[in-house]
VEXDREN-2710 file (C-alpha; in Angstrom, 1 decimal):
% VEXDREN-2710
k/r/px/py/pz
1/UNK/4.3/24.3/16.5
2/UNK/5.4/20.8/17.1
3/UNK/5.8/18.7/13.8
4/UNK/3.6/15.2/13.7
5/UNK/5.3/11.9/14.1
6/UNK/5.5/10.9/10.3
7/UNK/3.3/7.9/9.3
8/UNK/4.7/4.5/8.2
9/UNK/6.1/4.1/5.2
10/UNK/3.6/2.6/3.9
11/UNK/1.1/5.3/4.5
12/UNK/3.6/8.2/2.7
13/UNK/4.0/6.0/-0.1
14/UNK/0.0/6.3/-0.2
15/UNK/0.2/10.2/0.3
16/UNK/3.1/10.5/-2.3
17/UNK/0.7/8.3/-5.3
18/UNK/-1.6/11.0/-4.2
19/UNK/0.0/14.1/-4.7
20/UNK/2.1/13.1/-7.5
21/UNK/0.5/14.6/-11.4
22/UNK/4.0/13.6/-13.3
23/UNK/3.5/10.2/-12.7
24/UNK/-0.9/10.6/-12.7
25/UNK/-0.5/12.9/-16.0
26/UNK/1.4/10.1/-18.0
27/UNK/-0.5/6.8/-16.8
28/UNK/2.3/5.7/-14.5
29/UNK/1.6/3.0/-11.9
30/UNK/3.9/2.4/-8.9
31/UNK/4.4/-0.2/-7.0
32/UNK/6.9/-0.7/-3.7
33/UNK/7.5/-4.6/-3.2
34/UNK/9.9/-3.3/0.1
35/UNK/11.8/-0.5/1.0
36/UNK/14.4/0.3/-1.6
37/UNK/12.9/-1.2/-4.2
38/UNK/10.4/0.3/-7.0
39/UNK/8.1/-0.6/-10.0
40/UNK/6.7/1.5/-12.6
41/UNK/4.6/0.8/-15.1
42/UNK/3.0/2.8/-17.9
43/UNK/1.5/2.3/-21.6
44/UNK/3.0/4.9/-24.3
45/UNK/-0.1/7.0/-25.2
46/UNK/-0.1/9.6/-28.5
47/UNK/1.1/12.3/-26.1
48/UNK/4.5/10.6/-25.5
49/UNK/5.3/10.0/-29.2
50/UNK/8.2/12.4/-31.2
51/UNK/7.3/11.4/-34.3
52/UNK/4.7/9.0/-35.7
53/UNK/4.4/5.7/-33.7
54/UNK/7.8/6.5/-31.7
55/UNK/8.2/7.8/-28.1
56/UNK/10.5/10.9/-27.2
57/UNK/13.4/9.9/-25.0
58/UNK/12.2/12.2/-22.3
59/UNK/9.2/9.8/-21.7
60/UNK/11.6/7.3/-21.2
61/UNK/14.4/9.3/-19.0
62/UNK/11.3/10.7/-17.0
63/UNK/10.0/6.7/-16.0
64/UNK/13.8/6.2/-15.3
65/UNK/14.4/9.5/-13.2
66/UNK/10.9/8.4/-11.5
67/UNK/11.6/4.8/-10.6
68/UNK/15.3/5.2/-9.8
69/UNK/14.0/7.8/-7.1
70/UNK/10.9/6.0/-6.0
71/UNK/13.0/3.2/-4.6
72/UNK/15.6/6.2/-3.0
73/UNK/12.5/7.8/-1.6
74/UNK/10.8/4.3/-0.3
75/UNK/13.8/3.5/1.4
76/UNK/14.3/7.4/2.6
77/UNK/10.7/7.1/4.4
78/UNK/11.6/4.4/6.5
79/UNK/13.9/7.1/8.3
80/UNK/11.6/10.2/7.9
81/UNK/13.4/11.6/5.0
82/UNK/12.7/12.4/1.7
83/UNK/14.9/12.8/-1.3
84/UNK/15.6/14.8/-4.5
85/UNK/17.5/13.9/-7.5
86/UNK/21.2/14.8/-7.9
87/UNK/21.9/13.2/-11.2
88/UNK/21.1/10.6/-13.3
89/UNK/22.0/8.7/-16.1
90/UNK/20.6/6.5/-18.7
91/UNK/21.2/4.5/-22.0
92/UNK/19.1/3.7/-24.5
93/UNK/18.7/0.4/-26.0
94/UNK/15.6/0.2/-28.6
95/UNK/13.2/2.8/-29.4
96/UNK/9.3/2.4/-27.7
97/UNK/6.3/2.7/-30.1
98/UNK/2.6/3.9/-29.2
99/UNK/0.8/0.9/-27.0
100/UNK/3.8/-0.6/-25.8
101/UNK/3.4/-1.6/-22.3
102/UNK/6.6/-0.4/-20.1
103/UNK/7.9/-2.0/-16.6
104/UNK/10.6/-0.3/-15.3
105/UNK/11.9/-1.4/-12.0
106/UNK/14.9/-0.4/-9.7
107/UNK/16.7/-1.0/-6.3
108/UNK/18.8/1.0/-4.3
109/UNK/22.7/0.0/-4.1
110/UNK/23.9/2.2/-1.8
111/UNK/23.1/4.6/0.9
112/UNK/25.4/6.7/2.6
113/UNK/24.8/9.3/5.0
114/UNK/23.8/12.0/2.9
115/UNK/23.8/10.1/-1.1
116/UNK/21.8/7.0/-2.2
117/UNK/22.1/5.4/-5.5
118/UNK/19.7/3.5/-7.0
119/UNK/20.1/1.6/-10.5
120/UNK/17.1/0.5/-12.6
121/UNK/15.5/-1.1/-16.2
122/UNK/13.2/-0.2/-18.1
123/UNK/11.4/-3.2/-20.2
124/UNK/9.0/-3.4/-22.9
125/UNK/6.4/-5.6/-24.2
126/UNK/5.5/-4.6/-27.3
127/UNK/2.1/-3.9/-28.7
128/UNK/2.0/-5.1/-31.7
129/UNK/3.0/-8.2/-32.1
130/UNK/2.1/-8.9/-29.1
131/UNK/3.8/-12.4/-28.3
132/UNK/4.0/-11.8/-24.2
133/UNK/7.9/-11.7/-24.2
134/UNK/10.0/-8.1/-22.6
135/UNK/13.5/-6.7/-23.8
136/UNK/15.3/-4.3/-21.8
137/UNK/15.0/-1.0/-23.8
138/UNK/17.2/1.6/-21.5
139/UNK/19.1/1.2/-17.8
140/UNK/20.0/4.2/-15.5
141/UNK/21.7/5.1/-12.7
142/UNK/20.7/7.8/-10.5
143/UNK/22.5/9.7/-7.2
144/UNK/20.0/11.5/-4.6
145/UNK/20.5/13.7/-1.9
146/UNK/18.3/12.7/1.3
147/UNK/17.5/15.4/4.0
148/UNK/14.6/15.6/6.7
149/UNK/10.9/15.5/5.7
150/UNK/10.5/18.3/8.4
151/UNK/12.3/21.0/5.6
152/UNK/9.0/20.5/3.2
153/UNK/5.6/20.6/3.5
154/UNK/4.7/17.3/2.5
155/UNK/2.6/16.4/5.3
156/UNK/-0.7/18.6/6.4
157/UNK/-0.3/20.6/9.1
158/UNK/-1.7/19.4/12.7
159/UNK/-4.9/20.8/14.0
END
């Protein structure tokens, strides 16, 4: 069965937003401003704290791992690939309490024929008090693998 010319990138980005329940299940919000390029953002809810008013690390290594491959993945669309993560690394600045509002946002710094890298920030604006202003509360840096779209079943099958 032939396979279906894949959509624009737009139009994946639109189909991944849809089937994605990591980023749904935890409030996250993407955004693409261009190929390459990515922005999350997300409020920390009771469900991401490790211990009163605090939020595990894995919330905030899972916005990283999330934004550092949604700008991999943007740019792999353009091509008809997709990607998957390879590693990824991240420090931590400042902790992130319950209500904090979190922007993370990355870019792609190299593509190779086989390996992107994308780096990225996470920033907060804090709840309480609330004066408006963000700090940068963790960076990463994260290596992907791209391959063909064709290899998963990402897009529905033809009629």
């Amino acid at each position: 069965m032939p396979i279906p010319p894949l959509p624009d990138w737009p139009a994946l980005l639109a189909l991944y937003n849809q089937i994605n329940q990591y980023g749904q299940a935890n409030g996250m919000v993407l955004t693409v401003p261009t190929p390459g390029q990515a922005e999350y953002r997300m409020v920390i809810r009771p469900e991401h704290l490790s211990s009163p008013g605090t939020a595990h690390g894995g919330v905030l290594a899972g916005l990283m791992d999330a934004v550092l491959g949604a700008a991999a993945l943007s740019l792999a669309f353009t091509t008809g690939e997709l990607v998957s993560t390879v590693e990824f690394k991240i420090n931590y600045f400042h902790p992130v309490h319950l209500g904090d509002e979190l922007r993370a946002t990355a870019q792609v710094e190299h593509q190779g024929r086989s390996l992107l890298v994308s780096s990225g920030v996470i920033y907060r604006r804090r709840a309480t008090p609330d004066d408006g202003t963000e700090s940068a509360v963790a960076q990463g840096l994260g290596t992907f693998n791209r391959y063909p779209a064709t290899k998963r079943q990402l897009l529905p099958e033809a009629p």
